[in-house]
N, C-alpha and C positions, 0 to 999 in steps of 0.2 A: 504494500500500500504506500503511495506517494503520502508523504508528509505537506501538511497542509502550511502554503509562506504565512510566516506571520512577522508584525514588526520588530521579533525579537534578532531575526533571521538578516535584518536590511538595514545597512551602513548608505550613509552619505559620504559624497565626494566635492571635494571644492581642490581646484589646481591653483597654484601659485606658485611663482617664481621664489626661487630656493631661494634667493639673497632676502626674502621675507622670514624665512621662515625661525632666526634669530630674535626677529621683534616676538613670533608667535609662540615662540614658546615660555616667553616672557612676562606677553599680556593676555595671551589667546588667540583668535581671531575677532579681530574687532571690526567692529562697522566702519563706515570713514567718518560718520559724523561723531562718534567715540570721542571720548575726552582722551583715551587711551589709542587713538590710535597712532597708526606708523608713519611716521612725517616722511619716511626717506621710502615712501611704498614703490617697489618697483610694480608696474603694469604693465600685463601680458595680453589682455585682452581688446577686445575692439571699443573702439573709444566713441565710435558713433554708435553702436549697440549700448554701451554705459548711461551716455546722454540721452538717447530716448527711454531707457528703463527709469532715469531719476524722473522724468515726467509721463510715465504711463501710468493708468490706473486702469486696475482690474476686478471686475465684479469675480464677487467671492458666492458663486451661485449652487456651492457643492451638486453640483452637475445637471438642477435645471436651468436652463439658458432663460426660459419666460418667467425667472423670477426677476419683474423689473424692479423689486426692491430692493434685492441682496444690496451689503455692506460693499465697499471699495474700500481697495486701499491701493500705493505706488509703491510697485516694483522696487525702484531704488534705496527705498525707505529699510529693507530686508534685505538680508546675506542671506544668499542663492548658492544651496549648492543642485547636485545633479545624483540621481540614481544611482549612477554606473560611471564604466571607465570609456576611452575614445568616443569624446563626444565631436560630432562637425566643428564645435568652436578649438579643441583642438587642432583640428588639421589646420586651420588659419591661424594658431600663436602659433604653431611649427613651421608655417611654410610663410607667412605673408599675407597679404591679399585683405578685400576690406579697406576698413580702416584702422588693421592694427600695426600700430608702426613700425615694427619689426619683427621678423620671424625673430623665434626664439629655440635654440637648440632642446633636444628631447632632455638633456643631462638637468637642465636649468628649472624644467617643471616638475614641479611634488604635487601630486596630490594629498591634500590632507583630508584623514578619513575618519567620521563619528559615527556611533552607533545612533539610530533614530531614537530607542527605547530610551536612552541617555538622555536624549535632550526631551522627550515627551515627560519621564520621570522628573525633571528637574522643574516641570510647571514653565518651560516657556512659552512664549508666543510664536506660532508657528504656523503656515498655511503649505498646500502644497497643489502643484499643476497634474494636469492629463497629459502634458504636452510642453511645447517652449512658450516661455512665458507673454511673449508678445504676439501671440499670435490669437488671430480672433474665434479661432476653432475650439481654441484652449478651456477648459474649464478648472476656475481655481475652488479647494474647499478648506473647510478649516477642522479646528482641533476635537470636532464631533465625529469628524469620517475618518477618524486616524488607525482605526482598525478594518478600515476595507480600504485602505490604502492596497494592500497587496493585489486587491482586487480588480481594484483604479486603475492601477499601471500597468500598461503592456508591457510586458517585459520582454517579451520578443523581440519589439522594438529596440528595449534596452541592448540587448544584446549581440545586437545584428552589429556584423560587421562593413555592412554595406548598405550606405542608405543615398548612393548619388540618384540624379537623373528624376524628373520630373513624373515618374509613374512611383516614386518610394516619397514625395512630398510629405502626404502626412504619416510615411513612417518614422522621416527625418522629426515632426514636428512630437511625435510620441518617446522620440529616442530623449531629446531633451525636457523629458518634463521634471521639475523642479521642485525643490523642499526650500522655502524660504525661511528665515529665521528673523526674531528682530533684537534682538539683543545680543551682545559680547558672548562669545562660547569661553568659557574659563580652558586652559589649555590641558587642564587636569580632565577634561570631557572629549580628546584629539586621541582613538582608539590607536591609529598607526599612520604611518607614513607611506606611499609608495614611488616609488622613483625608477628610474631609464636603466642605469647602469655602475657597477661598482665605482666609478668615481663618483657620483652624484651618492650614492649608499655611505661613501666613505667621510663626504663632505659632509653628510648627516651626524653621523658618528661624531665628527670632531664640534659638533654645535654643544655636542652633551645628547642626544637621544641614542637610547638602548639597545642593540643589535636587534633582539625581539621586536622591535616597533617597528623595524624598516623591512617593508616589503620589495624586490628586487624585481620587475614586472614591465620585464620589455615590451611585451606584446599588447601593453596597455598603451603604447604610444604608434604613432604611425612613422 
């Protein structure tokens, strides 16, 4: 008998640029508007996607779309992370393209990885997508559907290695569906680390994190 997912079973991922990941282990991950946060933040991602997330707002309609009253709230306002590992927005911090200002070697991205039960136990604030968060297909819900979350998300999606080409559209748009959070993660709630390759592992190492915490996970990068 297949074991049934549940959120004990389901980590979140968030990438950043390694030369972050000294601040983060220091303060946590913190929001940018954090009184704690990291002045010298390097940024890997697309800058035109950043600035329309600080001004989107999303109805939070846990999955009826004709509820014209659901709550809103803006994207930017939440620390986003992702499902799973190679998401589309990777391939553009690796390669370029967009508007993120430079590709960024595979060695330089970490993901940092939490357990969801962690941050639900911990009484945060937290909402999560069907899909990528900008997009109008998407549907957001909150911390009543957190137990059919497993349910919610294609995970197929998640896990597909291959989502080009305008016939996988909205597989692409289920691959990134997202766990938002609104508050500083204490860095004592950051289950492990995973990274490119033994220099990138070793560079960890010398920050202060524990052999045990760093996962070595090539095939999570493109």
């Amino acid at each position: 008998m297949t074991k049934q997912m549940s959120i004990d079973d389901l980590y979140l991922y968030r990438m950043t640029h390694i030369e972050n990941i000294p601040h983060i282990l220091a303060h946590g991950i913190t929001h940018k508007t954090s009184h704690n946060s990291n002045p010298n933040f390097v940024s890997i991602g697309d800058v035109s996607l950043i600035d329309t997330r600080s001004r989107k707002e999303v109805s939070i309609n846990n999955g009826n779309i004709n509820n014209l009253y659901a709550p809103t709230i803006t994207l930017g306002d939440y620390i986003p992370f992702y499902l799973g590992v190679k998401m589309p927005m990777l391939y553009v911090m690796q390669h370029g393209g967009n508007f993120v200002v430079q590709a960024t070697p595979p060695q330089n991205i970490v993901y940092v990885v939490c357990r969801i039960k962690n941050i639900v136990n911990a009484g945060m604030t937290f909402y999560f997508s069907d899909g990528h968060g900008t997009d109008s297909l998407t549907s957001f819900y909150d911390t009543s559907q957190i137990n059919n979350l497993p349910n919610i998300i294609d995970w197929t999606a998640i896990k597909t290695s291959y989502w080009a080409g305008s016939e996988n559209l909205d597989l692409k748009r289920k691959k990134q569906a997202e766990f938002l959070i609104s508050e500083d993660i204490p860095a004592n709630f950051i289950a492990g680390y995973v990274c490119y390759n033994n220099t990138a592992k070793q560079q960890l190492i010398n920050m202060g994190i524990a052999d045990e915490k760093i996962k070595m996970i090539p095939r999570a990068y493109y």
